[in-house]
MARLO-401948 format. One line per 10 residues: their letters; for each residue x, y, z of C-alpha. Coordinates in steps of 0.25 Angstrom, whole numbers, plus 5000, padded with zeros to 4 digits. Each point is the difference from the previous one (the first is absolute). Example, Ala and Ser with C-alpha at 12.3 -4.5 7.8 and 13.67 -1.06 7.14 Angstrom:
2
AS	5049,4982,5031 | 5006,5014,4998
***
This chain:
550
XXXXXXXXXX	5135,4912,4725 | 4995,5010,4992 | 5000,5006,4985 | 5006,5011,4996 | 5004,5008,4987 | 5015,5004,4996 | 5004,5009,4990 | 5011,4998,4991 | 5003,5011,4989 | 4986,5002,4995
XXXXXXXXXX	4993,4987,5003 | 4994,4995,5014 | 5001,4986,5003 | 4992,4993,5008 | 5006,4991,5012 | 4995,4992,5013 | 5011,5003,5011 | 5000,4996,5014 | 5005,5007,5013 | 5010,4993,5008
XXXXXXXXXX	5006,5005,5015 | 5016,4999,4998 | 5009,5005,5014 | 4987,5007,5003 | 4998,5007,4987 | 4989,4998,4989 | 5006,4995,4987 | 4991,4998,4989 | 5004,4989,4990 | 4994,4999,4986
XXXXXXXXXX	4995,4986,4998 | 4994,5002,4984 | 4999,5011,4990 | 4987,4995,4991 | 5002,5009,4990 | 4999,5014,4994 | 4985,5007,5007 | 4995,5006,4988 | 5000,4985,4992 | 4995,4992,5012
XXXXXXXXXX	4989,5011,5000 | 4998,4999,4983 | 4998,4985,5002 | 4993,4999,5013 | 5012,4991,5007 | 4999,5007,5013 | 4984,4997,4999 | 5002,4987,4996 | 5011,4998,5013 | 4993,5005,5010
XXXXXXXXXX	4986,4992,4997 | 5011,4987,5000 | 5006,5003,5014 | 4985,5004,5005 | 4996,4986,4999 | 5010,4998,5014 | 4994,5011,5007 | 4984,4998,5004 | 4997,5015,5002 | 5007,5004,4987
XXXXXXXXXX	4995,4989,4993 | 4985,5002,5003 | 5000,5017,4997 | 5006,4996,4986 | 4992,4987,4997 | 4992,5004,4986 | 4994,4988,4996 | 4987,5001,5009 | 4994,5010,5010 | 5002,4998,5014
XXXXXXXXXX	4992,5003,5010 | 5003,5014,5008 | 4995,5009,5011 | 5000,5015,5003 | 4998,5004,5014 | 5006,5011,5008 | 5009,4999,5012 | 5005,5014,5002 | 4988,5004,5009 | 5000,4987,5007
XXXXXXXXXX	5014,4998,5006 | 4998,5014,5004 | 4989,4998,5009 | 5003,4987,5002 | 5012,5004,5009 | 4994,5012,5005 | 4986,4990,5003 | 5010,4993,5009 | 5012,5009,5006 | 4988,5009,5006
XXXXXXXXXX	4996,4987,5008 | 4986,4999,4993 | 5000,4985,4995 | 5007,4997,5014 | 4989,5006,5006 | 4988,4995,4991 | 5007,4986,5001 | 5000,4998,5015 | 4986,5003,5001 | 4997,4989,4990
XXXXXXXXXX	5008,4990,5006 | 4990,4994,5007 | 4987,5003,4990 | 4998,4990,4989 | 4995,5005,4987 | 5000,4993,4989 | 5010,5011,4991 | 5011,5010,5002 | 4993,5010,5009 | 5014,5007,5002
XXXXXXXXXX	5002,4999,4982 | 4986,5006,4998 | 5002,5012,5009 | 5013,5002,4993 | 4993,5000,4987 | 4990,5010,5003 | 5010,5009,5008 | 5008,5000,4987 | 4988,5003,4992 | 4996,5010,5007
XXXXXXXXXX	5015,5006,4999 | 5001,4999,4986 | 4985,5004,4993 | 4987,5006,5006 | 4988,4991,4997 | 4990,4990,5005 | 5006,4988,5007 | 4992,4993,4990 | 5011,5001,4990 | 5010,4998,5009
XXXXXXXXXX	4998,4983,4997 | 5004,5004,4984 | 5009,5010,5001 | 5009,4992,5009 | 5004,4990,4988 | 5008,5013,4993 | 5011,4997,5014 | 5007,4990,5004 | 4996,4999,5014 | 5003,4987,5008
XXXXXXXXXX	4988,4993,5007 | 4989,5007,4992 | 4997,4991,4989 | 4989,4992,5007 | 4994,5014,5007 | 4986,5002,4996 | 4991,5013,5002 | 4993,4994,5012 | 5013,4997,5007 | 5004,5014,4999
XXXXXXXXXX	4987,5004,5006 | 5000,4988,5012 | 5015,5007,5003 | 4995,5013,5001 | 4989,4995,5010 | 5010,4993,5008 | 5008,5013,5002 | 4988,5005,5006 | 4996,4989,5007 | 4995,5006,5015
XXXXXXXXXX	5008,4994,5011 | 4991,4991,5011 | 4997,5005,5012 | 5010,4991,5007 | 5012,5008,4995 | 4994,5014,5002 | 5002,5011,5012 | 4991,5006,5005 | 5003,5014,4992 | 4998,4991,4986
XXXXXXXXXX	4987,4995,5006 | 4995,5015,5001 | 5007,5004,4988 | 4995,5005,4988 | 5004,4992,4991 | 5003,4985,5002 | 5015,4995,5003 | 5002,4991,4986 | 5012,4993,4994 | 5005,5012,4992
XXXXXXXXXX	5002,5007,5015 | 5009,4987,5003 | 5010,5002,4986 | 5001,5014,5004 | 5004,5001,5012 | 5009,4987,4997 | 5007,5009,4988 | 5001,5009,5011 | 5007,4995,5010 | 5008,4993,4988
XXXXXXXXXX	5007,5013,4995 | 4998,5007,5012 | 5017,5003,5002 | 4999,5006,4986 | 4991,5012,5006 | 5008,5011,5006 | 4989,5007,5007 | 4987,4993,5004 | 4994,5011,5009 | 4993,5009,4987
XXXXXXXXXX	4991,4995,4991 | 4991,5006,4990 | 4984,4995,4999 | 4990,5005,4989 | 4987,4993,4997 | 4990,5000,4987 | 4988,4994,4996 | 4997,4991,4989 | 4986,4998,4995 | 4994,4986,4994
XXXXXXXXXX	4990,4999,4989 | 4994,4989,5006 | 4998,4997,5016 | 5013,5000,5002 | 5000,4988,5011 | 4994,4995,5011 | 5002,5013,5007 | 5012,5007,4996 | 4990,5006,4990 | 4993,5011,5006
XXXXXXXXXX	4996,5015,4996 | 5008,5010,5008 | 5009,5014,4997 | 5005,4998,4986 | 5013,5007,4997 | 4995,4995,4985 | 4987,5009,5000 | 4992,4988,4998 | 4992,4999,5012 | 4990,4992,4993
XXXXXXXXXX	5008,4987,4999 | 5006,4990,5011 | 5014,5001,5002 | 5011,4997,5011 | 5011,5007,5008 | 5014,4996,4998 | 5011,5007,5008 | 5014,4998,4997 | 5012,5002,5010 | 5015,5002,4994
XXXXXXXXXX	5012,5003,5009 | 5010,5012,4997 | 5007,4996,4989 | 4988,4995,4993 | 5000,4986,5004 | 4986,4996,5000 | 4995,4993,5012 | 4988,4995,5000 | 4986,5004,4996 | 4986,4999,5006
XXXXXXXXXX	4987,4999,4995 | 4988,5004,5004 | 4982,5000,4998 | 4997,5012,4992 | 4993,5007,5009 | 5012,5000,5010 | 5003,5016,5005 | 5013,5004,4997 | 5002,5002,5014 | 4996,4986,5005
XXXXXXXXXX	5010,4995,4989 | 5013,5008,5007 | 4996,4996,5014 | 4999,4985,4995 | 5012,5003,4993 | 5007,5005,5012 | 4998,4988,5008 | 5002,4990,4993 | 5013,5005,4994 | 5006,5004,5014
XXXXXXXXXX	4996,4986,5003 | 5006,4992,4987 | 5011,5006,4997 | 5003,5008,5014 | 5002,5013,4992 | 5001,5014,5010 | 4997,5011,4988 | 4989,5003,4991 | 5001,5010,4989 | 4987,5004,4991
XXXXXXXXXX	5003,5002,4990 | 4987,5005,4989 | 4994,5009,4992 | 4990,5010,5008 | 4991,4999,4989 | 4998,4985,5000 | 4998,5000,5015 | 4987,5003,5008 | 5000,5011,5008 | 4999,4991,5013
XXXXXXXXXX	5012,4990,4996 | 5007,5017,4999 | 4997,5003,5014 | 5004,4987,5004 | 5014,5000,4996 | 5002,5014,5004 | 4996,4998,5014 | 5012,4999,5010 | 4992,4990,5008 | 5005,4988,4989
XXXXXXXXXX	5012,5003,5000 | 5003,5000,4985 | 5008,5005,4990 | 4995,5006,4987 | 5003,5003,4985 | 4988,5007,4995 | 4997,5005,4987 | 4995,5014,5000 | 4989,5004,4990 | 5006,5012,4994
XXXXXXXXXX	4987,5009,4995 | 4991,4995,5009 | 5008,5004,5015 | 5001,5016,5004 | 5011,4997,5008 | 5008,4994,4989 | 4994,5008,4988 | 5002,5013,5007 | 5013,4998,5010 | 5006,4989,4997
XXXXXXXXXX	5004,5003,4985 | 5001,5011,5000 | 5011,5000,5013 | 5016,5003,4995 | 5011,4992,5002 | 5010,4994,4991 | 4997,4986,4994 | 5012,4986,5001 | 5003,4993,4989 | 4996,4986,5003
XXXXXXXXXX	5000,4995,4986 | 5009,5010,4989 | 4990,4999,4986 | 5008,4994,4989 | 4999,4994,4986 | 5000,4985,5005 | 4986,4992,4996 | 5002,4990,5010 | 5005,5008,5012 | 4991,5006,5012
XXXXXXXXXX	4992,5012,4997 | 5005,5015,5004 | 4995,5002,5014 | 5003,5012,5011 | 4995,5003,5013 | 4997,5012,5011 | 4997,4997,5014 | 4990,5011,5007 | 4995,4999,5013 | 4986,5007,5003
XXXXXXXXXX	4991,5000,5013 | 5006,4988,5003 | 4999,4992,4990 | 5013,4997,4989 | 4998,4999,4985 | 5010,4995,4990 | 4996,5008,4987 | 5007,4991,4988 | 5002,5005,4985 | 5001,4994,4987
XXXXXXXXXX	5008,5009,4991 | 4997,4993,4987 | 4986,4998,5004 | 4998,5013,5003 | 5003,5005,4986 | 4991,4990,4994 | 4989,5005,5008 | 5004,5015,4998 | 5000,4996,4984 | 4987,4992,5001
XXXXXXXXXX	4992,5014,5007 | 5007,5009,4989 | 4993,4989,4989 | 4987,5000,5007 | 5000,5014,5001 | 5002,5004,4986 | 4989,4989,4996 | 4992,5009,5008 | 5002,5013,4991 | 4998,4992,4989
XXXXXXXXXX	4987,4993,5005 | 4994,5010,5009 | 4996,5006,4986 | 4992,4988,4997 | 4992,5000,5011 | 4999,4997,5015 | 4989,4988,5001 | 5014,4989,4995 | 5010,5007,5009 | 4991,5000,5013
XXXXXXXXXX	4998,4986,4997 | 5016,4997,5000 | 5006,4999,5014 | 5013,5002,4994 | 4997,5013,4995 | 4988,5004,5011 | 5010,5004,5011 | 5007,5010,4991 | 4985,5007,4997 | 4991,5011,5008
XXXXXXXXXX	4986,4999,4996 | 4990,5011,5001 | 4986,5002,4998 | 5003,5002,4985 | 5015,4998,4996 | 5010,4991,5002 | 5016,5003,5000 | 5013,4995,5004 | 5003,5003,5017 | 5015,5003,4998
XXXXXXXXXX	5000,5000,5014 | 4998,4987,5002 | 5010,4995,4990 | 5010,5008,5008 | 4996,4994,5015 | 5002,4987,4992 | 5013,5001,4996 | 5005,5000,5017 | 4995,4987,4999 | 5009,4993,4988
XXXXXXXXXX	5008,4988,5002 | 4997,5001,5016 | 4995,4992,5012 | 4998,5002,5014 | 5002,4990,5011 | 4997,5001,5014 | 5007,4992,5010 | 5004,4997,5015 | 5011,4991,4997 | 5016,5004,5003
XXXXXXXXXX	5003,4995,4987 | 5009,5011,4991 | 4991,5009,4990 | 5007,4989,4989 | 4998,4988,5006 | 4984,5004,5002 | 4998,5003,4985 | 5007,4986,4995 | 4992,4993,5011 | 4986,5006,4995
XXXXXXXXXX	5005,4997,4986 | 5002,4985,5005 | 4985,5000,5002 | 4998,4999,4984 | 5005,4986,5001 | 4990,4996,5008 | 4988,5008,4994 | 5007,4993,4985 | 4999,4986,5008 | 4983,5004,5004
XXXXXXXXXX	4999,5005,4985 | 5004,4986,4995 | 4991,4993,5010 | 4991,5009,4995 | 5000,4996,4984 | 5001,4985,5003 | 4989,4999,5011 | 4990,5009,4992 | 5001,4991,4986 | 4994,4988,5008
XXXXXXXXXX	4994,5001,5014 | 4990,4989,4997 | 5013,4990,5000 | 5002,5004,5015 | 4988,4998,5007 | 5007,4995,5013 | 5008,5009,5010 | 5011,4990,5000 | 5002,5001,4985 | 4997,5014,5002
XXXXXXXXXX	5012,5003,5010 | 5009,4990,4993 | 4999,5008,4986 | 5004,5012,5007 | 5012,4996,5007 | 5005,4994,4986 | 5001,5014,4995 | 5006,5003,5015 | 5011,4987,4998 | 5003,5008,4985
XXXXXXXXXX	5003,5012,5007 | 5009,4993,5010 | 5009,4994,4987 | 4998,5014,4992 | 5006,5008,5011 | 5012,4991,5003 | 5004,5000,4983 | 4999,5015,5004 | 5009,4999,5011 | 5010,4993,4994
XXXXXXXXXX	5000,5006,4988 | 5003,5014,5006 | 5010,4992,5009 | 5008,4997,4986 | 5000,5013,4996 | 4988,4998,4989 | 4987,5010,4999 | 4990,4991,4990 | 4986,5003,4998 | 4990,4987,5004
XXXXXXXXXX	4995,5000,4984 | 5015,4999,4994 | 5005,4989,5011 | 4987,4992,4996 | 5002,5002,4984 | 5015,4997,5003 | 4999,4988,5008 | 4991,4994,4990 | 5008,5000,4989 | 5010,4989,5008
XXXXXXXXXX	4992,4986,4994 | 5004,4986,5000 | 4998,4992,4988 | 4997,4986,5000 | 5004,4991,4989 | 4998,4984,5001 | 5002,4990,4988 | 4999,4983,5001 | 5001,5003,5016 | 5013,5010,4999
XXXXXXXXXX	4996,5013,5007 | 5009,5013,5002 | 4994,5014,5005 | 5007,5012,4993 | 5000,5013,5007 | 4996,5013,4992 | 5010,5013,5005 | 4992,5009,5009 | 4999,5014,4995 | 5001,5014,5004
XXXXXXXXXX	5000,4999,5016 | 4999,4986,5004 | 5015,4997,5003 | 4999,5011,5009 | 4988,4995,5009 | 5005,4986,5000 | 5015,5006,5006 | 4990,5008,5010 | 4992,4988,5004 | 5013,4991,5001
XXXXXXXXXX	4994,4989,4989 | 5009,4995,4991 | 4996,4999,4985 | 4997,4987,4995 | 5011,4992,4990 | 4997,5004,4985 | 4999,4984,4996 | 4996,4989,5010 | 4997,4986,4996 | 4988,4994,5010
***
């Protein structure tokens, strides 16, 4: 049954009817007209009738009761049956699950890994606040979580393995085989059928530097890629497959070379996860000169994606950009905020060696408009003297200084110009000049995954003192990169191109509120906005009923 309104001449007349199914057609039937609408409205009947039939419906009942204030609960949802499902379907809990089947904790080691995954996902912060900020969701199994749980899971993921159930690779490893080693490779070997192509897989590296000791000895002083040679800090290496999948990660004491690191990564992949390929992929300016030499020696048999570093190489200055040949649309630009970046690439091959020279339109312009600005600053400021200008780096590569003048180097403000919205990579692989450029653009997700370690290990390095804790903080981060890239897959998968900030925001806005009153309890649900429906069809989750009675 239903109300409806029915208008006659000019009045509309209110009336309950019911639907019956007659020879398999809907008929409706009119079973009361209560009256003209606009006096029901004047005298507050239809107020009056629905706070009288509320009294045999709990739900209805308890959202119009008036006469005192029940209890309620605001908590959010959307971000937690997201990952939830995502937490599960990628085989993580399965895998966290069976390890602990045969440990006894005293609390939900599986929960509170959960729960500091999901922080991790949705804010960047110290895990200290992790405990309070949890009470703003409605995640099952949290409620009795402490901070020290959190901490005592994270040492458990890097628990080192005992002796008994090492090789005798691991026993020369290194790094310590731990429990985080087991879950990956169990996730592995999980979704192992959902790879097309094991053979290729990407490996970059980074160093992350503690305030304090930084462990047992993880911490150590070493090459710093930070420029803060001064401080402790530790090598994490991170291993993703061709379609961005991450892998696994490694880790490392601080004053590991980069070229131990590969050879230790080598092995001990070929041996876990029986992969045939490498490819590094990596900036050249964030590598030592010996880690260079190392990949670009035939002897190892590896593949390479190598950053070039544009002003500082002859050979790519002076021959390189400077070669012809006709750029391929990879990316066409358009207007679309969420859409991928403009990108075109050349191929050139020089003394043996192949280059994939990619462009940026848009960006190109903007750095063509941003050298036209500095450069009429110049006029202008040059006139006010030279000491400020020298001391600008910005404006300091546009300058000649002499003896007794400074003045603008047109020159050099033209040289620059070959050099806008462009990068150069050098590579061995057989991969298509398109497929090279969107692989090294797949190494920013993992320098965005060191970046977040990075802000959350450096706001509280004296809470981690252990190696355990130390390597079970990072593969959190690791874990949230894992969830984030599958949202990502499946997202494109529908069809959807969402920015990580709007799907958070969006995903939020879905809460559950909690109303209880002389023991009756229902949860409403709030309509989620903007884009929410869309990642829930993605993810295949279903959005919860609008009223439930508990």
């Amino acid at each position: 049954m239903f109300a409806r309104v029915k208008k006659t001449g000019s009045y509309q007349y209110l009336q309950i009817v019911e639907n019956n199914k007659i020879d398999g057609k809907v008929k409706q039937r009119v079973i009361a007209t209560l009256g003209r609408l606009d006096e029901l409205q004047e005298k507050g009947r239809i107020d009056a009738l629905i706070k009288s039939l509320s009294r045999y419906s709990e739900a209805i009942h308890l959202m119009l009761l008036d006469q005192s204030t029940p209890d309620a609960e605001v908590l959010k949802t959307g971000p937690v049956l997201i990952f939830e499902r995502l937490w599960k379907e990628t085989g993580i809990k399965d895998a966290i699950s069976g390890l602990l089947a045969k440990r006894k904790f005293e609390f939900d080691v599986e929960r509170a890994l959960f729960l500091t995954v999901f922080h991790r996902l949705m804010v960047s912060g110290s895990d200290r606040f992790c405990e309070r900020w949890r009470s703003d969701y409605a995640i099952n199994g949290s409620e009795n979580l402490e901070l020290h749980h959190l901490y005592r899971a994270m040492a458990f993921l890097g628990e080192a393995l005992p002796k008994t159930e090492l090789s005798e690779e691991d026993e020369f490893a290194l790094s310590p085989r731990c429990i985080k080693d087991l879950i990956e490779e169990d996730i592995f070997f999980r979704r192992r059928d959902l790879f097309t192509s094991l053979d290729l897989v990407f490996f970059d590296t980074t160093s992350i530097y503690f305030e304090g000791e930084g462990g047992e000895t993880l911490g150590q002083k070493g090459f710093s890629k930070d420029h803060r040679p001064d401080l402790n800090q530790m090598v994490v290496g991170a291993v993703i497959d061709d379609k961005g999948n991450p892998i696994c990660c490694e880790m490392w004491p601080g004053n590991t070379s980069d070229v131990k690191t590969l050879k230790a990564v080598l092995e001990r992949m070929r041996e876990r996860f029986d992969i045939k390929r490498f490819c590094i992929v990596a900036d050249r300016g964030m590598m030592s000169a010996d880690n260079i030499r190392f990949i670009e020696d035939p002897a190892h048999d590896l593949f390479y994606i190598l950053g070039s570093r544009m002003r500082r190489e002859k050979e790519v200055r002076e021959q390189i950009l400077t070669c012809g040949g006709r750029y391929r649309v990879v990316h066409e630009e358009n207007d679309k905020t969420h859409g991928p970046s403009p990108l075109k690439v050349k191929e050139i091959f020089h003394n043996g060696s192949r280059y994939i020279v990619c462009l940026n339109v848009r960006q190109a312009r903007k750095e063509a408009r941003d050298r036209v600005s500095i450069i009429n600053d110049l006029k202008e400021k040059i006139k006010q003297g030279a000491k400020q200008l020298i001391g600008n780096k910005g404006y300091r590569k546009y300058l000649k200084v002499d003896k007794e003048s400074v003045s603008i180097d047109f020159s050099k403000a033209g040289k620059e110009a070959k050099y806008d919205g462009r990068w150069v990579l050098k590579t061995n692989t057989s991969l298509t000049p398109d497929q090279v450029a969107l692989k090294y653009k797949d190494l920013w997700q993992v320098e965005r995954l060191f970046r977040d370690i990075k802000s959350l290990l450096e706001t509280r390095p004296v809470f981690h003192r252990r190696d355990d804790t130390i390597r079970g903080h990072v593969f959190c981060s690791f874990l949230a990169l894992i969830l984030r890239k599958e949202l990502d897959t499946r997202l494109k998968k529908a069809g959807f191109s969402l920015e990580w900030t709007r799907i958070k925001q969006d995903l939020k806005s879905l809460q559950e509120i909690k109303l209880e009153e002389n023991g009756k309890r229902i949860v409403i649900r709030t309509q989620g906005k903007g884009d929410c429906g869309k990642i829930f069809k993605a993810v295949g989750v279903a959005m919860p009923p609008t009223i439930k009675i508990l």
